[in-house]
C-alpha positions in Angstrom: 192.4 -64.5 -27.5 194.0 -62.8 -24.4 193.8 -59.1 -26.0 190.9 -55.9 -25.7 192.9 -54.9 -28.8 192.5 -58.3 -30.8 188.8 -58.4 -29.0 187.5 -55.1 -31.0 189.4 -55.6 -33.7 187.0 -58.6 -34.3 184.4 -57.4 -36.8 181.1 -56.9 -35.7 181.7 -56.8 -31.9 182.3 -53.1 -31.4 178.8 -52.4 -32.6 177.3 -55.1 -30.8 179.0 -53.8 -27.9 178.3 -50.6 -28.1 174.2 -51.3 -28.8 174.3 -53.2 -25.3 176.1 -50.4 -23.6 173.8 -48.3 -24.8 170.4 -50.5 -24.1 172.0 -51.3 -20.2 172.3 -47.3 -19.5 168.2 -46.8 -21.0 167.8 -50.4 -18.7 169.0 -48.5 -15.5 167.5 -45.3 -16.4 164.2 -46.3 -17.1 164.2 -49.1 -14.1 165.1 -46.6 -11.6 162.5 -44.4 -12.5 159.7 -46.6 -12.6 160.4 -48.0 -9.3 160.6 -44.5 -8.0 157.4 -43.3 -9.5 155.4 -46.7 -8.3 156.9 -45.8 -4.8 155.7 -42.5 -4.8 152.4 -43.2 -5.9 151.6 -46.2 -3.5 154.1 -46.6 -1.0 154.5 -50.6 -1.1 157.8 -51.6 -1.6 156.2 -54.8 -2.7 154.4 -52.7 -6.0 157.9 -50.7 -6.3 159.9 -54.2 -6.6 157.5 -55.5 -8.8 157.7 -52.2 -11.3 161.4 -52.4 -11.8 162.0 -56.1 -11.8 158.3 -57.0 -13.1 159.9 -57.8 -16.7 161.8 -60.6 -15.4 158.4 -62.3 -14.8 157.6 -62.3 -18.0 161.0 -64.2 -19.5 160.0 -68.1 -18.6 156.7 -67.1 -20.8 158.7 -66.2 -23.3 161.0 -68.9 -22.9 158.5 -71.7 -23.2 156.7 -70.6 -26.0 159.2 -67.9 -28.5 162.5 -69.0 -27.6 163.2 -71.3 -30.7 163.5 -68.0 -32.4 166.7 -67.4 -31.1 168.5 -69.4 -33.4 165.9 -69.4 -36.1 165.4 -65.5 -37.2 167.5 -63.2 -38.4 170.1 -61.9 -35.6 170.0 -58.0 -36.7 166.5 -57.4 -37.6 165.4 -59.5 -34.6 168.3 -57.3 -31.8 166.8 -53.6 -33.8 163.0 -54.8 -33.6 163.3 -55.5 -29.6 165.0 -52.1 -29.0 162.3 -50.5 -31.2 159.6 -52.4 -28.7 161.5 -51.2 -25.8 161.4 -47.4 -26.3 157.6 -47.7 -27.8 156.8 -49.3 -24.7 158.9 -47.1 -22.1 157.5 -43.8 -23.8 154.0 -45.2 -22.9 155.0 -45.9 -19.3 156.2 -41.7 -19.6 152.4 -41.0 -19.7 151.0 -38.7 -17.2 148.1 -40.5 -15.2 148.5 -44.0 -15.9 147.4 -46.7 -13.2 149.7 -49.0 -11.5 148.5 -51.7 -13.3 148.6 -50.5 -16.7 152.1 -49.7 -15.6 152.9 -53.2 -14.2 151.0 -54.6 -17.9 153.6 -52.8 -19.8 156.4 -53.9 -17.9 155.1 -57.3 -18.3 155.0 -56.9 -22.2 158.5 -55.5 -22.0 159.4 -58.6 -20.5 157.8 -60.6 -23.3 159.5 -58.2 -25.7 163.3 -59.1 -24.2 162.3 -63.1 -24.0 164.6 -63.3 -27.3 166.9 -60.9 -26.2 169.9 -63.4 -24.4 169.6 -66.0 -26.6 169.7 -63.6 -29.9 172.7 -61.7 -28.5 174.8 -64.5 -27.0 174.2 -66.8 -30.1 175.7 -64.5 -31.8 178.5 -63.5 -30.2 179.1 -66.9 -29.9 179.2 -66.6 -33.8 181.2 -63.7 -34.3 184.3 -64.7 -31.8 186.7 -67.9 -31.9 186.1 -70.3 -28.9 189.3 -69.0 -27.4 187.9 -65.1 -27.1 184.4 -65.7 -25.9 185.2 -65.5 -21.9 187.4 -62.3 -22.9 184.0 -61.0 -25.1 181.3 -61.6 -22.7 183.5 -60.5 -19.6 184.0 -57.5 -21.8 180.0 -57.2 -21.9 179.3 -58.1 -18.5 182.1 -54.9 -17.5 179.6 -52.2 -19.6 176.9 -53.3 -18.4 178.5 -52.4 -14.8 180.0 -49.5 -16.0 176.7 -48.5 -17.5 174.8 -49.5 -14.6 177.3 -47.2 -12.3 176.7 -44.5 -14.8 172.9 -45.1 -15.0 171.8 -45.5 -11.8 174.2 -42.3 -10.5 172.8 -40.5 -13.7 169.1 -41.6 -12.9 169.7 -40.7 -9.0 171.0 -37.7 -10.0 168.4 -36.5 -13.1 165.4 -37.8 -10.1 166.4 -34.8 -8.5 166.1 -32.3 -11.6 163.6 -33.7 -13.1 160.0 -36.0 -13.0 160.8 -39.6 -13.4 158.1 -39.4 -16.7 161.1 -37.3 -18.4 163.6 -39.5 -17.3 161.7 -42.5 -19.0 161.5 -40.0 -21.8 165.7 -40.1 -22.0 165.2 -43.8 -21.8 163.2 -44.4 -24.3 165.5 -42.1 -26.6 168.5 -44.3 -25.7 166.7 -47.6 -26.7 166.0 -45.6 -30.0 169.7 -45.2 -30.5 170.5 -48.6 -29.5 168.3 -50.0 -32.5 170.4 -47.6 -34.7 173.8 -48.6 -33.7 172.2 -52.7 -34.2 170.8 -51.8 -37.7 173.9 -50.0 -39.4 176.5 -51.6 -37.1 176.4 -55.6 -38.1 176.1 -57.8 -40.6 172.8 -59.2 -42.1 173.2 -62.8 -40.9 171.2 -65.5 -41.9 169.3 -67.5 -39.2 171.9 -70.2 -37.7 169.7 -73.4 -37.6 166.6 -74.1 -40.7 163.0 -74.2 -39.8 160.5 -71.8 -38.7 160.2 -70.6 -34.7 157.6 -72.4 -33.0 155.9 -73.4 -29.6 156.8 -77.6 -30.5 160.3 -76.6 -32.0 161.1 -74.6 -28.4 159.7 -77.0 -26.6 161.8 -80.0 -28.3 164.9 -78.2 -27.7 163.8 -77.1 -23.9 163.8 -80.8 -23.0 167.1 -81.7 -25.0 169.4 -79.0 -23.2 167.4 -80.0 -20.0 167.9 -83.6 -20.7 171.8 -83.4 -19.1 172.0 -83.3 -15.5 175.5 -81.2 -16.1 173.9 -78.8 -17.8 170.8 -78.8 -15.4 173.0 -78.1 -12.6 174.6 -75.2 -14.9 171.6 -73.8 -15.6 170.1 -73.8 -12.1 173.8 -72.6 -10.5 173.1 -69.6 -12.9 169.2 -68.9 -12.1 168.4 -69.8 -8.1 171.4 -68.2 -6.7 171.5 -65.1 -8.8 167.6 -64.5 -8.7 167.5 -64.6 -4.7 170.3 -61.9 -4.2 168.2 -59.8 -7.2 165.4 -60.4 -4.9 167.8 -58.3 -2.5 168.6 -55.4 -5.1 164.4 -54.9 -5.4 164.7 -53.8 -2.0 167.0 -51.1 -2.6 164.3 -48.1 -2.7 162.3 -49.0 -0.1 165.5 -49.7 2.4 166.4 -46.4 1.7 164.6 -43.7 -0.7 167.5 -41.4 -1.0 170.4 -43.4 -1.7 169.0 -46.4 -4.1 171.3 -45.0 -6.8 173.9 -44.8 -4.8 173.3 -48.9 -3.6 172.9 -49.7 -7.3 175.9 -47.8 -8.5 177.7 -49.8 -5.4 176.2 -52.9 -6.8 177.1 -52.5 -10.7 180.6 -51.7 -9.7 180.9 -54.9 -8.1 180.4 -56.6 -10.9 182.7 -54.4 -13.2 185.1 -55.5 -11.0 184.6 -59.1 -10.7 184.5 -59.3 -14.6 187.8 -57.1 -15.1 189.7 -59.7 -12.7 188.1 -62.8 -14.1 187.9 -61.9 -18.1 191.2 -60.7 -18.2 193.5 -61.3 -15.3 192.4 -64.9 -13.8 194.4 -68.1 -15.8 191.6 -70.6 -17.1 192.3 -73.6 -14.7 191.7 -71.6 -11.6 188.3 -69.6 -12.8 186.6 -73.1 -13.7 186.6 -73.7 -9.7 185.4 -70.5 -8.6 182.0 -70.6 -9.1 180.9 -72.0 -5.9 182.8 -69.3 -3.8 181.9 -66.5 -5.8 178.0 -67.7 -5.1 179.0 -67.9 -1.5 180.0 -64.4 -1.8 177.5 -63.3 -3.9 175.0 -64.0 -0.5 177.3 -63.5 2.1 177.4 -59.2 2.9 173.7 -59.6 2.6 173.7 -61.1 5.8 175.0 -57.9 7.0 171.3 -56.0 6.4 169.8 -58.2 9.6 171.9 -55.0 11.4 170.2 -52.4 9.2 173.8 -50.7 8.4 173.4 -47.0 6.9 175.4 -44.9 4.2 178.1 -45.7 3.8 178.8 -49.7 5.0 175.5 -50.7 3.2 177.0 -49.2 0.0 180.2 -51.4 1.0 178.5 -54.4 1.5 176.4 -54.6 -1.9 179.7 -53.7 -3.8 181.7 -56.8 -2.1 178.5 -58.8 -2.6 177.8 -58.0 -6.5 181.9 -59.5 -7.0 180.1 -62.8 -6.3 177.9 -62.3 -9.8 181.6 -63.1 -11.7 180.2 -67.2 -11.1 177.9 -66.2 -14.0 180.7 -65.9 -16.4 182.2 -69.2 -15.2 179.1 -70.6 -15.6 178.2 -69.7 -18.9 181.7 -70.8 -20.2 180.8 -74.3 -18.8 177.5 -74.3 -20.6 178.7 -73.2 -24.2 181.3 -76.4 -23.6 178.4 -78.4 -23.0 176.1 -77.2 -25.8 176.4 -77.8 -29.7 177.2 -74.8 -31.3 173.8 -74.7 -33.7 172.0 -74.5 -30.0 174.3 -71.9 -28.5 171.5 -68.8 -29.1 169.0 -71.0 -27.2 170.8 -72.3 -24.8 171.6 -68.5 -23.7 167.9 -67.2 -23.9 167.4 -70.4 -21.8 169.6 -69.2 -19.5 168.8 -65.1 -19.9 164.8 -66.7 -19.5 165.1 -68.8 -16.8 167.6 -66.5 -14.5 165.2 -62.9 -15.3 162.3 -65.1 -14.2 164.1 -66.1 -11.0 165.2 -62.7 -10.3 161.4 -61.3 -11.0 160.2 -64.2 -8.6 162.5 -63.6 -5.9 161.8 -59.3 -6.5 158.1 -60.4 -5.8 158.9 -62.7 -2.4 161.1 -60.3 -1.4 158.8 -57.5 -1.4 156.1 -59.7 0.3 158.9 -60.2 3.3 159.4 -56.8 3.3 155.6 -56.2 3.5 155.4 -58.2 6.1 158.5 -57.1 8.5 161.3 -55.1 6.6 163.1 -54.4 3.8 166.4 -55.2 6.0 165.1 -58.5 7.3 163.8 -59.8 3.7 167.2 -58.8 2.8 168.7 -61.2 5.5 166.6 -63.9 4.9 167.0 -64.2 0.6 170.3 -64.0 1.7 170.7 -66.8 4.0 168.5 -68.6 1.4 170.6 -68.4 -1.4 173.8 -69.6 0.6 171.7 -72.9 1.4 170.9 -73.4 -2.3 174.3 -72.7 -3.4 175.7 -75.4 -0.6 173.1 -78.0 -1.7 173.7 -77.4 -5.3 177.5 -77.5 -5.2 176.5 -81.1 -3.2 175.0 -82.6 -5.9 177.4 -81.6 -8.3 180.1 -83.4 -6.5 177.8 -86.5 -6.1 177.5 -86.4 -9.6 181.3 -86.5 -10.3 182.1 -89.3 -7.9 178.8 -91.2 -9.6 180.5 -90.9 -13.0 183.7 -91.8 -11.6 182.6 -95.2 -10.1 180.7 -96.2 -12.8 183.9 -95.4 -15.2 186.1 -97.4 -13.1 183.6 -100.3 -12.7 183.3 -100.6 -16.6 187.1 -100.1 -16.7 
């Protein structure tokens, strides 16, 4: 499947594409303002990072003891009941007066709330396309949500300025709403893909199987450390500079759109599969950049060129589904959903320690040149595990 005409001419997809479009823009909208109200209020860019990226926290939680529900509950009513959760929960952080930490408590149950979230959708878009369209689908995915992010965050900049972020959360909780419409009266009821109940032993079991393959460990980690320390980046974004964080996350988001057009549709199969290592090396790279303190516009510049670098994801998560049995596909993506949103949650917290400490332009720098290392050491042991396997396949032989 080479075709965006074949692709939403697939049943079922349009809807489920148009529910995440939808969920990203209330994502943006409601992450933006938080982060700016937090800031407002205390002034730590450390409390600001931890409001908009606090969720994130909250996913390895989830993963370790709910994520066996991702193949074992019923796709639809499972994708409507988390938006549903979402806008309750973003309407209560709307309330006039609340303290930061029944703010941060919130975000920390939204977290809990989206634990399911990647594995439910990605098991079953793995479900509704053909092997041969499910690079082309979640390329397709990973554009929107850039699109919508571009959209978002310039619409959130832009209604900041017109109106209180509480009535911006307000519009985002409206948005989840519709998201949970589009879900319910959009697709199919589907019946769970694997037998048996959810349950702390079941997710457990399975945990340790996928872990149990050092290919798709080193998948799985190539997909959480790097990612998660340039997030850790992003979290900076309103306390570097107050008046153009939309503008840096609009930069960001188009990155990616870009990076997913060229890969999804336009790069030939055999050349993406070796691109994930320099597309983590760029992913790092401009971030470097930030030890100068660059203003409007070459900051903007740099977090666009950097963002191209989150295309490895897709590579990434084409590798995995290859290496995963298709009745574990659902968990195998909330794995990977979990365990990258924690990363990017722990690395939004260290960053906005560093920043604490010195400034937001120097933690910048610094998860920067960390992420480059572990992308180097990771892509090391990858290719000591090949030439492993190769000796011990020719001793045999």
């Amino acid at each position: 499947m080479r075709s965006y005409r074949e692709l939403f001419r697939t049943p079922e997809y349009t809807p489920l594409f148009f529910s995440a479009a939808v969920q990203t823009a209330a994502l943006t909208i409601s992450g933006l303002s938080i982060a700016t109200l937090v800031y407002r209020a205390t002034d730590s860019p450390l409390l600001s990072a931890l409001s908009m990226f606090g969720p994130q926290l909250a996913q390895m939680l989830g993963a370790t003891f709910f994520l066996s529900g991702a193949d074992r509950l019923p796709p639809r009513a499972t994708l409507a009941g988390m938006d549903v959760g979402f806008a309750a929960c973003t309407a209560l952080l709307a309330l006039p007066g609340l303290p930061v930490g029944a703010v941060l408590g919130i975000v920390f149950l939204q977290g809990l709330i989206a634990s399911l979230g990647g594995g439910v959708s990605g098991g079953l878009l793995n479900e509704i396309l053909p092997k041969n369209g499910f690079v082309l689908g979640r390329s397709v995915f990973n554009m929107v949500s850039g699109l919508m992010q571009v959209g978002g965050f310039a619409m959130g900049g832009a209604l900041l300025t017109l109106l209180s972020p509480r009535i911006c959360l307000l519009l985002a909780a409206a948005l989840y709403a519709l998201a949970a419409l589009l879900v319910r009266f959009g697709l199919t009821a589907r019946p769970p893909r694997t037998a048996g109940r959810p349950s702390v032993a079941a997710t457990w079991r399975t945990n340790a199987l996928l872990w149990s393959s050092r290919p798709r460990r080193l998948t799985f980690l190539g997909m959480w450390l790097p990612n998660g320390l340039v997030v850790g980046c992003e979290s900076l974004y309103v306390s570097y500079d107050p008046g153009s964080a939309g503008t840096l996350f609009a930069g960001a988001a188009l990155g990616m759109f870009t990076a997913d057009l060229t890969l999804g549709r336009f790069v030939p199969p055999a050349l993406r599969t070796r691109l994930d290592v320099p597309l983590r090396l760029l992913l790092a790279a401009p971030y470097l950049f930030f030890a100068l303190r660059p203003a409007m516009p070459w900051a903007a510049v740099a977090v666009c060129v950097a963002s191209m670098g989150f295309g490895a994801s897709l590579v990434l998560q084409e590798r995995l589904m290859a290496l995963t049995p298709d009745e574990l596909a659902g968990h195998a993506f909330g794995l990977r959903s979990a365990g990258m949103l924690t990363m990017q949650g722990v690395s939004a917290a260290l960053a906005g320690t560093i920043a604490q400490l010195t400034s937001p332009g120097t933690a910048m720098t610094l998860m920067a040149v960390t992420s480059v290392a572990v992308t180097l050491t990771l892509a090391a042991l990858a290719r000591q595990y090949r030439w492993g396997f190769r000796g011990v396949s020719t001793g045999v032989g």
